[in-house]
matplotlib code that plots the C-alpha trace (Angstrom):
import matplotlib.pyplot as plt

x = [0.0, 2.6, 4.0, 0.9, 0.9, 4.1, 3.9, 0.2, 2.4, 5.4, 3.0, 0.7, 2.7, 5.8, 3.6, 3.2, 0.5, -1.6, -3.7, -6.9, -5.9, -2.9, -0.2, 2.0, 5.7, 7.6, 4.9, 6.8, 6.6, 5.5, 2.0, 1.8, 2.5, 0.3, -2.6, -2.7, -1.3, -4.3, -4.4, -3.9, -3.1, 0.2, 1.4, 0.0, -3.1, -3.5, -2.8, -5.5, -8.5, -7.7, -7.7, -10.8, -12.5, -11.8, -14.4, -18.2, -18.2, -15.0, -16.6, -19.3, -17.0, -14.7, -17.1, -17.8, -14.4, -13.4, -16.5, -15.1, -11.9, -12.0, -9.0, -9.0, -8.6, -10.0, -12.9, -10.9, -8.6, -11.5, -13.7, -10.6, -10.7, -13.9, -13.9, -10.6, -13.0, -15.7, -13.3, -12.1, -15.2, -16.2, -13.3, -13.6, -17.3, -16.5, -13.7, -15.9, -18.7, -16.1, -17.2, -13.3, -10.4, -8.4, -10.0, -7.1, -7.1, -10.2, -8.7]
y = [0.0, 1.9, 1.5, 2.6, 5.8, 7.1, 5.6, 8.1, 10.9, 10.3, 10.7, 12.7, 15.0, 16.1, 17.0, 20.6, 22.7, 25.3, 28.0, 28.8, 32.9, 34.7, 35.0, 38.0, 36.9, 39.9, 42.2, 45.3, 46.6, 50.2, 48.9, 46.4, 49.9, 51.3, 48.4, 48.2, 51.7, 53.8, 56.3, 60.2, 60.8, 60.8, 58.6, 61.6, 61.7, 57.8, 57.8, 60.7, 59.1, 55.7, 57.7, 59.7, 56.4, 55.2, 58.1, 57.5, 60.7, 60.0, 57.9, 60.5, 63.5, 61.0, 60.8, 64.3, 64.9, 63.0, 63.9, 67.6, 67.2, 64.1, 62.7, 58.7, 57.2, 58.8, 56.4, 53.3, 54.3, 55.7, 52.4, 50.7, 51.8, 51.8, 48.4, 48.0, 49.3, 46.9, 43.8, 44.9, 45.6, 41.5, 40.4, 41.9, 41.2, 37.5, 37.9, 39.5, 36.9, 34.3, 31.4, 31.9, 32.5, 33.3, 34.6, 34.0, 29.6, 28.3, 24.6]
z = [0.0, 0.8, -2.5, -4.1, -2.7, -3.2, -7.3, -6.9, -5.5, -8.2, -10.8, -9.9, -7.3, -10.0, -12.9, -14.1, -12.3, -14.4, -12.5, -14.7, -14.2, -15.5, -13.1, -12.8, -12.0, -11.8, -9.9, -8.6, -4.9, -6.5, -7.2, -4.5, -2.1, -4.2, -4.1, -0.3, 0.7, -1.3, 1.5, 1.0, 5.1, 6.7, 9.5, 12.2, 10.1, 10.5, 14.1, 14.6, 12.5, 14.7, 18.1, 17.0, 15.5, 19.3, 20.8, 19.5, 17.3, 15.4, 12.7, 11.4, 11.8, 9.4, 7.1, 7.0, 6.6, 4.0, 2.0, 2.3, 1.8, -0.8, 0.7, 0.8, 4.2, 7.3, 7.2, 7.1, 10.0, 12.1, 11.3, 12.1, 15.9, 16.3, 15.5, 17.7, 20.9, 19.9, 20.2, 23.2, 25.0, 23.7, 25.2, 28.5, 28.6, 27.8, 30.5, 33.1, 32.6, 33.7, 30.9, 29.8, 32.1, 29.2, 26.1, 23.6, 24.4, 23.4, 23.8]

ax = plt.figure().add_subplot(projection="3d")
ax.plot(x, y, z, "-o")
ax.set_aspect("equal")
plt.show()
């Protein structure tokens, strides 16, 4: 049997692999920055839209903001801690409750 599968993994395992969609080899870091870095804000401009998306009226004056200004970003980072308060106010409700000593093991 043993045989078997490693003459299944010879031939099968070694042969050439085709994606179905083109793949890009030599993809430069310029547009991966640009892909995932799309942001018009500065590192003190990230850091405030977080802080302010912390504090319940961040988020709309964000959206004001960038609706005014049409710069791209100050929603993301202020959605980005609001959503950082949310996950901490779960874990210390699930920690408070007492069902979990230790919210990061769930084994």
């Amino acid at each position: 049997m043993k045989f078997f599968s490693f003459l299944l993994f010879a031939i099968f395992g070694f042969t050439a692999v085709y994606a179905s969609f083109p793949v890009v080899e030599n993809l430069s870091i310029e547009l991966v920055s640009e892909i995932y870095n799309n942001s018009d804000l500065n590192s003190l401009e990230k850091v405030f839209w977080f802080l302010s998306g912390v504090v319940s009226w961040g988020v709309p004056i964000a959206i004001i903001y960038q609706i005014i200004s049409k710069k791209k970003g100050p929603i993301k980072f202020a959605l980005l801690g609001f959503l950082a308060v949310m996950l901490f106010l779960i874990i210390l409700i699930i920690v408070s409750f007492g069902d979990i000593e230790n919210p990061f093991i769930f084994g």
